[in-house]
Backbone as a chain_set.jsonl record, in Angstrom:
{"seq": "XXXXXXXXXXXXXXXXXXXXXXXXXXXXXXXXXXXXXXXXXXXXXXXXXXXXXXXXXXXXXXXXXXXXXXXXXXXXXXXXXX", "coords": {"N": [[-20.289, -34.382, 36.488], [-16.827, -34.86, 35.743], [-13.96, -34.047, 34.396], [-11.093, -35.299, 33.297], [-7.734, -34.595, 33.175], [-6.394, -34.623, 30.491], [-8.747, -33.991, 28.669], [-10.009, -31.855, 29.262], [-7.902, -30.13, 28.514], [-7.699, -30.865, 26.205], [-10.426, -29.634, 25.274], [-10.176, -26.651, 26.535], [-7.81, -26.328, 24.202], [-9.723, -26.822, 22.251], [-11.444, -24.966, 22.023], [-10.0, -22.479, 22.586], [-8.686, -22.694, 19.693], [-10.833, -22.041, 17.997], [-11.728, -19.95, 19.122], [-9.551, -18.117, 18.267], [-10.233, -18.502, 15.296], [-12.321, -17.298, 15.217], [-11.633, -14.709, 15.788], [-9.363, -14.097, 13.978], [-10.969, -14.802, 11.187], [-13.266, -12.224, 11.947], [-11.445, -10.204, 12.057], [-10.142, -10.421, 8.981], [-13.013, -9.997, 7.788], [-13.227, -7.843, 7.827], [-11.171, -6.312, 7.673], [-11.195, -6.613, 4.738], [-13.094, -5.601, 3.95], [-12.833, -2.786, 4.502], [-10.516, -2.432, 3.369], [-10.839, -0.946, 0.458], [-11.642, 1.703, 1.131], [-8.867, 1.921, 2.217], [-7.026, 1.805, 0.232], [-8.073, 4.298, -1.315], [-7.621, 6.212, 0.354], [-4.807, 5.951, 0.792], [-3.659, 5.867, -1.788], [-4.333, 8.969, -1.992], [-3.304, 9.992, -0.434], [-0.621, 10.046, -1.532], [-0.72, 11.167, -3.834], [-0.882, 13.8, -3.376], [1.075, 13.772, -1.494], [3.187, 13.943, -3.419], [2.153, 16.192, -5.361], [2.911, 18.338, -3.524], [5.936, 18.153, -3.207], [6.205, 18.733, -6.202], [5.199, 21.718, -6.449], [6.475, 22.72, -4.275], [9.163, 22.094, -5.325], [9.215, 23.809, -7.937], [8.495, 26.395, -6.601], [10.873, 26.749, -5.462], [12.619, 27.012, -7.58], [11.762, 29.007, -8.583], [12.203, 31.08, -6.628], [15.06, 30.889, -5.461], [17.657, 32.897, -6.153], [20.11, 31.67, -7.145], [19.771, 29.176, -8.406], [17.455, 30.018, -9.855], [18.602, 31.64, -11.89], [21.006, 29.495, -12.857], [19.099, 27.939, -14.417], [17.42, 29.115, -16.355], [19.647, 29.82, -17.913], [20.178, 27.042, -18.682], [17.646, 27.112, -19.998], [17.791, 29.012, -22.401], [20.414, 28.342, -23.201], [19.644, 25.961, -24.511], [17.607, 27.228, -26.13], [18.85, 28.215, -27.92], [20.215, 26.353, -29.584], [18.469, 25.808, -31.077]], "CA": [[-19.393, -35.071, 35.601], [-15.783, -34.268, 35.832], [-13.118, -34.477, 32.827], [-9.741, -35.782, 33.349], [-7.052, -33.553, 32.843], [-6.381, -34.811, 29.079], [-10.027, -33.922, 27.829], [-9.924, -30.353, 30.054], [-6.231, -29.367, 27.876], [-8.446, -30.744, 24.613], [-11.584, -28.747, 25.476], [-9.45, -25.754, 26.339], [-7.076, -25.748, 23.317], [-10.314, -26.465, 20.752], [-11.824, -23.548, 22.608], [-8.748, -21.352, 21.806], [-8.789, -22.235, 18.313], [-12.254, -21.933, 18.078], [-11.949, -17.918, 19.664], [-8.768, -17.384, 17.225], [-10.995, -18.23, 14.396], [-13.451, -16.3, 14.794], [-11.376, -13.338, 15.878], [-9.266, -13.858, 12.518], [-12.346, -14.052, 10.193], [-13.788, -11.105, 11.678], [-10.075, -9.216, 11.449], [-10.293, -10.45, 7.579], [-13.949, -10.099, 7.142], [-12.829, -5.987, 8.56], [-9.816, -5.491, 6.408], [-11.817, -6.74, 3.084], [-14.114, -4.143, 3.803], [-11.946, -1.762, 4.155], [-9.619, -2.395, 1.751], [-11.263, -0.407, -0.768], [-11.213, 3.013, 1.628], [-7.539, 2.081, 2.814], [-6.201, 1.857, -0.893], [-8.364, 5.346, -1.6], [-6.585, 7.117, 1.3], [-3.224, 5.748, 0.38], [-3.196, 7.051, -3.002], [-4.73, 10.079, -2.038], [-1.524, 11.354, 0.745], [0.396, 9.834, -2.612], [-1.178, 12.277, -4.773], [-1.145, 15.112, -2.382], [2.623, 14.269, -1.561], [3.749, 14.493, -5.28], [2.058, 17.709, -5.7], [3.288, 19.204, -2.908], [6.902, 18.028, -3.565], [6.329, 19.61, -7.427], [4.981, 22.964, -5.621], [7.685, 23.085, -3.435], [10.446, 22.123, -6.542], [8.677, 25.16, -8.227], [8.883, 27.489, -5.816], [12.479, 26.934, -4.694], [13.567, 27.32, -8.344], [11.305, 30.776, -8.589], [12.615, 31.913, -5.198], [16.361, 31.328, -5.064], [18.325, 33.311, -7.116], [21.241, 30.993, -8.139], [18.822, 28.393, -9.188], [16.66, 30.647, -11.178], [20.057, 32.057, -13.063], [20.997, 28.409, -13.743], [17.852, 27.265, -14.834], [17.545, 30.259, -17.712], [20.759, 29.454, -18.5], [19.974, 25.929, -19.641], [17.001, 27.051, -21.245], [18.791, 30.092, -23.033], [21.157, 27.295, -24.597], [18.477, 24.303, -25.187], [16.616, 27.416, -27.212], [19.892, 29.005, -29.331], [20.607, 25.355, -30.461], [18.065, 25.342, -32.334]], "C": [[-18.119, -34.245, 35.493], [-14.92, -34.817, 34.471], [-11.967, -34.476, 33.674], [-8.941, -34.831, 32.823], [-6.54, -33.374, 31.013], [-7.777, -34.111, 28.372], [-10.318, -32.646, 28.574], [-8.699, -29.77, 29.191], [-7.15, -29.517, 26.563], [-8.907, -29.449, 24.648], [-11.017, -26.955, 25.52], [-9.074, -25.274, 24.798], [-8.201, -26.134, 21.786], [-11.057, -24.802, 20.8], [-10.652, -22.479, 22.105], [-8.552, -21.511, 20.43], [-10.147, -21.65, 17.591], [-12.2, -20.316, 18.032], [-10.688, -17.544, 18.585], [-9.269, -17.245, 16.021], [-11.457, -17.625, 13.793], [-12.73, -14.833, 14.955], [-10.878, -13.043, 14.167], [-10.033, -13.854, 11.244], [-12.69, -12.887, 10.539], [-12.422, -9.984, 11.472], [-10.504, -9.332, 10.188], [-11.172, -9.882, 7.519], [-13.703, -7.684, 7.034], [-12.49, -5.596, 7.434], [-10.5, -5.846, 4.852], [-12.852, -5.705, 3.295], [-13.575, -2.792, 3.557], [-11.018, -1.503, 3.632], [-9.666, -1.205, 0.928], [-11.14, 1.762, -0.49], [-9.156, 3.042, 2.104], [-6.829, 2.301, 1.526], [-6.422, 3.325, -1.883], [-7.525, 6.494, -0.757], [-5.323, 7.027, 1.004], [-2.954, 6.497, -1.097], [-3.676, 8.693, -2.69], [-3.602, 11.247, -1.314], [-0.742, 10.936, -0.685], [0.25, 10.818, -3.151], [-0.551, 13.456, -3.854], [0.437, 15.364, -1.624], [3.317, 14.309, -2.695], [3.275, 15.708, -5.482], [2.761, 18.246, -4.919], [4.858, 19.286, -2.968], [7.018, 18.917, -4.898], [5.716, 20.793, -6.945], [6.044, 23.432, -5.676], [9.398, 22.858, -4.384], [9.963, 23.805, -7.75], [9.388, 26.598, -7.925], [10.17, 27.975, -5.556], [12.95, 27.021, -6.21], [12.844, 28.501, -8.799], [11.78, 31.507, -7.844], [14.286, 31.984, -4.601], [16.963, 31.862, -6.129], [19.301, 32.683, -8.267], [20.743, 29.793, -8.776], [18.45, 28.686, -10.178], [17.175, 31.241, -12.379], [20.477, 30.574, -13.809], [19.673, 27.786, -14.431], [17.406, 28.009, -16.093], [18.338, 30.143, -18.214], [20.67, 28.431, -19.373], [18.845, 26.167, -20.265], [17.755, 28.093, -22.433], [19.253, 29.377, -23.885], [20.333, 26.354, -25.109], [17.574, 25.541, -26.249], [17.568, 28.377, -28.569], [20.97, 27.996, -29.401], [19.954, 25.275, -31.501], [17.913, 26.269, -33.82]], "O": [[-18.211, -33.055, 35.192], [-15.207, -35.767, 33.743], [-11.866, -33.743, 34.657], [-9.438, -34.147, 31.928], [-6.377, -32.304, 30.427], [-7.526, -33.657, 27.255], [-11.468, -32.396, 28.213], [-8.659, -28.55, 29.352], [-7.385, -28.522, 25.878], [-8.32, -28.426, 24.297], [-11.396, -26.14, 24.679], [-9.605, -24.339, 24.199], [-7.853, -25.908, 20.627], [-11.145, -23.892, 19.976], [-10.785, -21.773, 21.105], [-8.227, -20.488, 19.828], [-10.179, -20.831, 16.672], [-12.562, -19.61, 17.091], [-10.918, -16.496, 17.982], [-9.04, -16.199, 15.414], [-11.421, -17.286, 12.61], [-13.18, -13.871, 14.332], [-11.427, -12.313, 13.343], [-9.807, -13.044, 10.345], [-12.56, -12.089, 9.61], [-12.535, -9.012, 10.726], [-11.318, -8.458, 9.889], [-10.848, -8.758, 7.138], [-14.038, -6.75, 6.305], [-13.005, -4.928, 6.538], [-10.143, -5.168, 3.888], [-13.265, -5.054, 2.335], [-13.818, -1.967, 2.676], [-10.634, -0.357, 3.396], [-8.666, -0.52, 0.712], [-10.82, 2.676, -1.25], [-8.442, 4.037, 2.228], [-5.883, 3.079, 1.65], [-5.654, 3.669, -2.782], [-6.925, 7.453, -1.243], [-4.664, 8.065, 0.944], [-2.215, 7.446, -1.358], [-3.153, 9.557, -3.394], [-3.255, 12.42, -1.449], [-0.028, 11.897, -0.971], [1.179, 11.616, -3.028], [0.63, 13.729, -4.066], [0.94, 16.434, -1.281], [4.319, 15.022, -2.621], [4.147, 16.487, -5.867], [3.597, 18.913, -5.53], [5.291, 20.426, -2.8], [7.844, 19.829, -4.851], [5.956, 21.083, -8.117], [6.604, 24.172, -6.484], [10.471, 23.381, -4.081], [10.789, 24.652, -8.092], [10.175, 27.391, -8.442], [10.556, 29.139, -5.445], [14.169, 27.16, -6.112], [13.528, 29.128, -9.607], [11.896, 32.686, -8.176], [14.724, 32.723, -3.72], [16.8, 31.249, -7.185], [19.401, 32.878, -9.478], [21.369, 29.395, -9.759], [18.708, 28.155, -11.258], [16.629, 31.384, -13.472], [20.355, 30.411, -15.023], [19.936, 26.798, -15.116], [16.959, 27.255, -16.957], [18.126, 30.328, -19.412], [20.94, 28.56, -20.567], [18.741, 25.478, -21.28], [18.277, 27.519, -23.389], [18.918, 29.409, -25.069], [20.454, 26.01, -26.284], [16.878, 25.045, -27.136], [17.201, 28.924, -29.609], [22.173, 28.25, -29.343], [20.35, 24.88, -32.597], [17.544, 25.717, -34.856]]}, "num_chains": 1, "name": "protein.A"}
């Protein structure tokens, strides 16, 4: 039994939706799984780049001189206002 070229382009293109389907459910069915580790990792470089940014703002106003002079300075006056 042979199919006509109309009902061979069907068969085909239900077949291709058919295989996109299922690929995109199992993509989704993936990413809802992992969701829950992808949104734990993401905050976690968040975290871990905010500290290290306040570290590193720290450090550089312990470690350069003309920083650490202005920075005594404004406390100096913010504490002989009051």
């Amino acid at each position: 039994m042979s199919y006509n070229s109309s009902e061979d382009k069907s068969a085909k293109m239900l077949g291709t939706i058919v295989v996109l389907a299922v690929l995109f459910g199992g993509l989704g069915y993936l990413f809802y799984w992992a969701l829950p580790m992808l949104i734990t990792f993401t905050s976690n470089i968040l975290f871990l780049t905010i500290g290290l940014l306040v570290i590193g703002g720290v450090l550089f106003i312990l470690l350069h001189p003309r920083t650490r002079f202005l920075i005594g300075s404004l406390i100096k006056s913010i504490f002989r206002k009051d």
